[in-house]
N, CA, C and O atoms as a DFTB+ gen file, in Angstrom:
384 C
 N C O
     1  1     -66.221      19.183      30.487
     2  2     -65.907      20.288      29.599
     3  2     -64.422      20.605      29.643
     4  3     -63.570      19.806      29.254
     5  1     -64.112      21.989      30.208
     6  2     -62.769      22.533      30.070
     7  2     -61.807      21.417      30.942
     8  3     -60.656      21.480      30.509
     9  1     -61.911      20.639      31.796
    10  2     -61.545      20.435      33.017
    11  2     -60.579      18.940      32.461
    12  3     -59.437      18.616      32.786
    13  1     -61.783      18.081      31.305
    14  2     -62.087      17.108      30.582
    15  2     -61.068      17.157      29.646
    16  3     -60.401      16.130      29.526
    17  1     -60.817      18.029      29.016
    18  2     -59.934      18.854      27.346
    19  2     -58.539      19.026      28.091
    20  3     -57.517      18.626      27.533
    21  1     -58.498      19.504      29.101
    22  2     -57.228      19.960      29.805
    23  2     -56.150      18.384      30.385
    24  3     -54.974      18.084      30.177
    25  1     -57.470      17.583      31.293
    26  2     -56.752      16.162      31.246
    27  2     -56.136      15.462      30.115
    28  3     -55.144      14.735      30.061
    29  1     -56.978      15.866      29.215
    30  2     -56.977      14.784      27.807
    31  2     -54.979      15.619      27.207
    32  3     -53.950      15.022      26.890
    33  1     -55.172      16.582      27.275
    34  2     -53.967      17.736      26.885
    35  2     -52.900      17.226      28.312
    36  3     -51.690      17.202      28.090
    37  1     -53.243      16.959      29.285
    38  2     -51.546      16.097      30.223
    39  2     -51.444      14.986      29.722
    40  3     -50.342      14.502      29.463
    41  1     -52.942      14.170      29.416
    42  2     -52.322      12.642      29.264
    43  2     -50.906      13.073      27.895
    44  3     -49.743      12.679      27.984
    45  1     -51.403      13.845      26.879
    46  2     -50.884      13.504      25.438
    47  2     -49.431      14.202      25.768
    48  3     -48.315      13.814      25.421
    49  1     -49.805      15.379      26.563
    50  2     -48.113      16.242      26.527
    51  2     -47.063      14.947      27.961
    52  3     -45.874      15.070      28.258
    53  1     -47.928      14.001      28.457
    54  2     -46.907      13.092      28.882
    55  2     -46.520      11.883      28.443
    56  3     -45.597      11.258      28.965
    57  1     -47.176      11.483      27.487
    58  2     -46.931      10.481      26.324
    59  2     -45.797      11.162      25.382
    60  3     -44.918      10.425      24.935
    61  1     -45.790      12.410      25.099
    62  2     -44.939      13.213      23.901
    63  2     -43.738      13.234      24.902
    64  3     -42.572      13.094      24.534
    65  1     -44.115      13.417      26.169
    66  2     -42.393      13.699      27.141
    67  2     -41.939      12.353      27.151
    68  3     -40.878      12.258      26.533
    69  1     -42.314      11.349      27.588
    70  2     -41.979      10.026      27.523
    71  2     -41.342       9.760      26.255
    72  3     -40.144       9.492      26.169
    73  1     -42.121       9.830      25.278
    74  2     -40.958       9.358      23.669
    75  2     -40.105      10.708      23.982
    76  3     -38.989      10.325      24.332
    77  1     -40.134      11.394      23.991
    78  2     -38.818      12.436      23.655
    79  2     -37.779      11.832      24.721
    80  3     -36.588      11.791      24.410
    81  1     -38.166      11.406      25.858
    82  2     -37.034      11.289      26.937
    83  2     -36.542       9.599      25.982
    84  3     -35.420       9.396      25.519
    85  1     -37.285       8.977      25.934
    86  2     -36.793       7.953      25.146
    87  2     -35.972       8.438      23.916
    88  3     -34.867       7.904      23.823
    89  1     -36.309       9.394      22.900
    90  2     -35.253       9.979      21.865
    91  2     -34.174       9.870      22.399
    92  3     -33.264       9.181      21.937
    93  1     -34.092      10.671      23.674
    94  2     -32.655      11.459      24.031
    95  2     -32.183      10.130      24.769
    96  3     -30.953      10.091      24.735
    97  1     -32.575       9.332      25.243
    98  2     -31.797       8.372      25.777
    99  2     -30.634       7.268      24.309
   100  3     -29.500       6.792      24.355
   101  1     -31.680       7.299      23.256
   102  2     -31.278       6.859      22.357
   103  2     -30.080       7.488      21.525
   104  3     -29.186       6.938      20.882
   105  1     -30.361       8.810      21.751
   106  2     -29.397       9.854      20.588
   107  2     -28.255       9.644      21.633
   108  3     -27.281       9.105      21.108
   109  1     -28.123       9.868      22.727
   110  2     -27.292      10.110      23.949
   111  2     -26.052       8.658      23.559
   112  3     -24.839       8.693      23.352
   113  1     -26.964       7.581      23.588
   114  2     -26.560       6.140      22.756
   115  2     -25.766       6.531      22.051
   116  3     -24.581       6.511      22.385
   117  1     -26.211       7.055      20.740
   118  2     -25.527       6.978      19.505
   119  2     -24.302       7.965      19.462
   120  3     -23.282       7.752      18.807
   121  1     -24.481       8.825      20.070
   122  2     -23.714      10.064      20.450
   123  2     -22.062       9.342      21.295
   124  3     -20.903       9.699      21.087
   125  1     -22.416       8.604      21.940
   126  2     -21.243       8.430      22.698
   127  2     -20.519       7.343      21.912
   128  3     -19.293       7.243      21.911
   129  1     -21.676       6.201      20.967
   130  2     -20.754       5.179      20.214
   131  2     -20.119       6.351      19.124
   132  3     -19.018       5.947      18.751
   133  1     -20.407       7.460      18.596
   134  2     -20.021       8.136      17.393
   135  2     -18.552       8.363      18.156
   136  3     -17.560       7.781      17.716
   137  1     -18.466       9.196      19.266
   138  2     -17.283       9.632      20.011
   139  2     -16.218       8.470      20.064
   140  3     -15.141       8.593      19.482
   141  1     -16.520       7.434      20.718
   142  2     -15.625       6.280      20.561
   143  2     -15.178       6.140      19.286
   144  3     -13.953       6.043      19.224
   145  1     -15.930       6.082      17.926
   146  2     -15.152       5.872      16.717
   147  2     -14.314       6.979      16.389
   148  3     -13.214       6.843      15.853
   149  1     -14.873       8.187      16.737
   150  2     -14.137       9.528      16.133
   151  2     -12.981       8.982      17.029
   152  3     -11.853       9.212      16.593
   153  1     -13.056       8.387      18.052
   154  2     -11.588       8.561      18.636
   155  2     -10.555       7.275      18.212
   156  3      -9.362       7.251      18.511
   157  1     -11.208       6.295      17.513
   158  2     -10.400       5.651      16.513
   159  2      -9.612       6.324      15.590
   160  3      -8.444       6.011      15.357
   161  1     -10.330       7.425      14.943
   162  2      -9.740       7.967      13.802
   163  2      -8.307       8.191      13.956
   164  3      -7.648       7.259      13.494
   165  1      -7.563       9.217      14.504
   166  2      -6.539       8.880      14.453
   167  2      -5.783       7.505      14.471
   168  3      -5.162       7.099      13.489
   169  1      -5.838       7.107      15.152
   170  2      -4.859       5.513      15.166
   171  2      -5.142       5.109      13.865
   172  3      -4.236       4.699      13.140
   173  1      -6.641       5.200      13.373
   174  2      -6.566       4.560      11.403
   175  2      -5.546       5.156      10.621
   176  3      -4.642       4.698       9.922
   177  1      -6.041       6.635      11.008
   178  2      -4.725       7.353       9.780
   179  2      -3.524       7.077      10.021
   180  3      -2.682       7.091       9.123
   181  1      -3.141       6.679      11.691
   182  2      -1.735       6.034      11.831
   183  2      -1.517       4.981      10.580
   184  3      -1.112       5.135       9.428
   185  1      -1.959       3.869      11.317
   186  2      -1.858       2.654      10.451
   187  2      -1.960       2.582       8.825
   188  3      -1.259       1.903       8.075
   189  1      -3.228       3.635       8.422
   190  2      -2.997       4.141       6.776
   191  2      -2.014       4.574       6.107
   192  3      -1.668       4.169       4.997
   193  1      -1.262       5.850       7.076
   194  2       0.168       5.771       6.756
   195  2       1.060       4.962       6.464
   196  3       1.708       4.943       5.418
   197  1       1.184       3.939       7.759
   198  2       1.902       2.979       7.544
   199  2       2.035       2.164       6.594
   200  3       3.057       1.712       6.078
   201  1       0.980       1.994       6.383
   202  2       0.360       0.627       5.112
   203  2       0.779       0.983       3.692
   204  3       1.066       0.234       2.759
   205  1       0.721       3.029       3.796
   206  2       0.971       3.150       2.780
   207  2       2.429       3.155       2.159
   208  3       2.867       2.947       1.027
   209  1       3.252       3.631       3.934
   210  2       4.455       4.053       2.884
   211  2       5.178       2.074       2.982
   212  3       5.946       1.882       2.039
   213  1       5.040       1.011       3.751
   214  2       4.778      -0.283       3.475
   215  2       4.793      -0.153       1.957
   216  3       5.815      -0.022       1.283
   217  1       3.710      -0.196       1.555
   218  2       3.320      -0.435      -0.052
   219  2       4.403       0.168      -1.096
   220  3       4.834      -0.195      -2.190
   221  1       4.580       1.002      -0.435
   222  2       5.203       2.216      -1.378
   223  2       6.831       1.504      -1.409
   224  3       7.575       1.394      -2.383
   225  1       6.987       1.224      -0.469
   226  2       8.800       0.424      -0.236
   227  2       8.628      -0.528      -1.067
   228  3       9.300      -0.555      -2.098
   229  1       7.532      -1.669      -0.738
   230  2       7.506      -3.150      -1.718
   231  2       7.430      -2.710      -2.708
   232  3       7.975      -3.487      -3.493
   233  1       6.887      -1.482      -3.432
   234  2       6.187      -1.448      -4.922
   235  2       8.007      -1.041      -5.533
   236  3       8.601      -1.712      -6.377
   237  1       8.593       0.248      -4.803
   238  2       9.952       0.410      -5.256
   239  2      11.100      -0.997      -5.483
   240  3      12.001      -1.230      -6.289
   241  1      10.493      -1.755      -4.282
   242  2      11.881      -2.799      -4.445
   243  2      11.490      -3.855      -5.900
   244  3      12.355      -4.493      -6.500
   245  1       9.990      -3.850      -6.273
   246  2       9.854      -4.559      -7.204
   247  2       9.930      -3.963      -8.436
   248  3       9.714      -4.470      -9.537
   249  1      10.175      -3.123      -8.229
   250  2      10.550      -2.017      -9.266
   251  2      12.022      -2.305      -9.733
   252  3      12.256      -2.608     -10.903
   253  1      13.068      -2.193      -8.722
   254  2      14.179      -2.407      -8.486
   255  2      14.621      -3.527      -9.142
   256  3      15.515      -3.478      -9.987
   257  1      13.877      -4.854      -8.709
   258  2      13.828      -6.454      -8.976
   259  2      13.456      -6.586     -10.483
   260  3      14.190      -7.236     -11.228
   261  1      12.369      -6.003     -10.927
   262  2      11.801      -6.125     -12.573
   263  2      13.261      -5.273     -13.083
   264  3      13.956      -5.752     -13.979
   265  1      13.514      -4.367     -12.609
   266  2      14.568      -3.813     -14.066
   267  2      15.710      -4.886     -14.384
   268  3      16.149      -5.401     -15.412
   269  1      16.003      -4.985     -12.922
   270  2      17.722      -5.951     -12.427
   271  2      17.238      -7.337     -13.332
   272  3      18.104      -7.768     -14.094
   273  1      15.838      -8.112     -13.305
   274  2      15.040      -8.829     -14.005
   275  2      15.440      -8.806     -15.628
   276  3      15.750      -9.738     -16.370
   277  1      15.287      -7.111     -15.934
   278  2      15.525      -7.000     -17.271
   279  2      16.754      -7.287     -17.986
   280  3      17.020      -7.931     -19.001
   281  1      17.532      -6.502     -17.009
   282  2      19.228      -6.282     -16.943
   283  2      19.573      -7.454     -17.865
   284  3      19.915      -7.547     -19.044
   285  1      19.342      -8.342     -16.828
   286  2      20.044      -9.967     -17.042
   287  2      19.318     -10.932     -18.064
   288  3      19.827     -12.045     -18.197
   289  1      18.149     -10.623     -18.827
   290  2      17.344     -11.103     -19.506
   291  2      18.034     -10.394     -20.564
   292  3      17.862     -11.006     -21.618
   293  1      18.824      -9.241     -20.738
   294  2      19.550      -8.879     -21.670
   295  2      20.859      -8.999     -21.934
   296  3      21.509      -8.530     -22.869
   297  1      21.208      -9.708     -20.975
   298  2      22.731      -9.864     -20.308
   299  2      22.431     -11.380     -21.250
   300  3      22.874     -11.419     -22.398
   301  1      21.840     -12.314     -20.817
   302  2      21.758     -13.186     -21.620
   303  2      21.638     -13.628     -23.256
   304  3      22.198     -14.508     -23.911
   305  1      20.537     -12.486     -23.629
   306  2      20.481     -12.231     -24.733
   307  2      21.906     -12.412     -25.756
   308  3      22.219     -13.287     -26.563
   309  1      22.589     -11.144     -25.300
   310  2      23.980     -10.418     -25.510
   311  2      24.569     -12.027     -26.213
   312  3      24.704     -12.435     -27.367
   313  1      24.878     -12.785     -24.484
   314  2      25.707     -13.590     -24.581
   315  2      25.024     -14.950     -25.388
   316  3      25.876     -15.572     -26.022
   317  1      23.909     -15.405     -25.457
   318  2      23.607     -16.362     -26.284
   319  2      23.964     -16.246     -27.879
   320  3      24.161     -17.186     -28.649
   321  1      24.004     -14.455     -28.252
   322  2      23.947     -14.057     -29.610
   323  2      25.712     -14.336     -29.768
   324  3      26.187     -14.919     -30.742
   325  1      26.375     -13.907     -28.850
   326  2      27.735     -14.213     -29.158
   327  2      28.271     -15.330     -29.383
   328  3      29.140     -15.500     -30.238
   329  1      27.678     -16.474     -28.422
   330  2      28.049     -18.101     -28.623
   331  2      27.508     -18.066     -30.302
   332  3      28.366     -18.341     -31.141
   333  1      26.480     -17.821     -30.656
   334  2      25.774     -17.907     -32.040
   335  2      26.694     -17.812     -32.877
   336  3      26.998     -18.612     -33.762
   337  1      27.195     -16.749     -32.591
   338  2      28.033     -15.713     -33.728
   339  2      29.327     -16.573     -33.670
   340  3      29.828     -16.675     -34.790
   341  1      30.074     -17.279     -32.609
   342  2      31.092     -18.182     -32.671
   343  2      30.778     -19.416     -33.073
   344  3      31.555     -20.208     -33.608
   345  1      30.012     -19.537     -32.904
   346  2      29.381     -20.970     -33.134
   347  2      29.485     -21.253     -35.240
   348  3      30.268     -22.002     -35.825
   349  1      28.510     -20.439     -35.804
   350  2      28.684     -20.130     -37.244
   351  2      29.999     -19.863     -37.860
   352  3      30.375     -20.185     -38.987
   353  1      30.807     -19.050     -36.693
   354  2      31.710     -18.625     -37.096
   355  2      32.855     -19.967     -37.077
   356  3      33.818     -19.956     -37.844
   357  1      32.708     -20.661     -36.486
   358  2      33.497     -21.977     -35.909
   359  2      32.531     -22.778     -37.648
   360  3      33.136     -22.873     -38.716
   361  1      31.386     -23.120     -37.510
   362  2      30.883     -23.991     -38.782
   363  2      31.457     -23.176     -40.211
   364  3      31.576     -24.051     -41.069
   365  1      31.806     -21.991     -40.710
   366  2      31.845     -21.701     -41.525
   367  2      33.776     -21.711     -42.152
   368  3      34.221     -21.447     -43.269
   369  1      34.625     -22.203     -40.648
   370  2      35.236     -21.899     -40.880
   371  2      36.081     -23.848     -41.528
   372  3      36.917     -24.207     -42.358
   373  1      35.170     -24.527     -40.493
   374  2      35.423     -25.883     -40.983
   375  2      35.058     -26.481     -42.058
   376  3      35.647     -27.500     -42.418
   377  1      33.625     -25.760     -43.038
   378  2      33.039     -25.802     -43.978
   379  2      33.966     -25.506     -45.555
   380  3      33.884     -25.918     -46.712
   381  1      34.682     -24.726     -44.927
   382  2      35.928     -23.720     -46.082
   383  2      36.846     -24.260     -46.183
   384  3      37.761     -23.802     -46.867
């Protein structure tokens, strides 16, 4: 009877302590790998910084490079149109 119900009630409340102590061994686990990454975090945002202002220098110098790029792509222009312009000017004058 009561004696019977009461055993049956330790076996189950020490089966329920057993997985719970198993939970906490597990969470305890996860808990300390979480801490190790949180303590990455900084050093990432280091290096994110870095990377960024990195990026940020190359992106300016190619910035720098495409105009200077342009500059002289017009610099040429200029001067091919002038040979042109002497050039006709030289045929039109031997033509006459």
């Amino acid at each position: 009877g009561k004696i019977t119900h009461l055993q049956l009630e330790i076996g189950n409340l020490e089966k329920t302590r057993a997985i719970m102590a198993e939970e906490l061994v597990k969470l305890t686990n996860q808990n300390d790998e979480l801490e190790e990454k949180v303590k990455e975090i900084p050093k990432l945002r280091t290096q994110l910084r870095d990377l960024d202002q990195r990026y940020n220098t190359i992106l300016q110098m190619y910035g720098e490079k495409a105009e200077e790029a342009e500059e002289l792509r017009l610099d040429l222009e200029d001067v091919k149109n002038m040979y042109k312009t002497q050039i006709d000017e030289l045929l039109r004058q031997r033509l006459s």
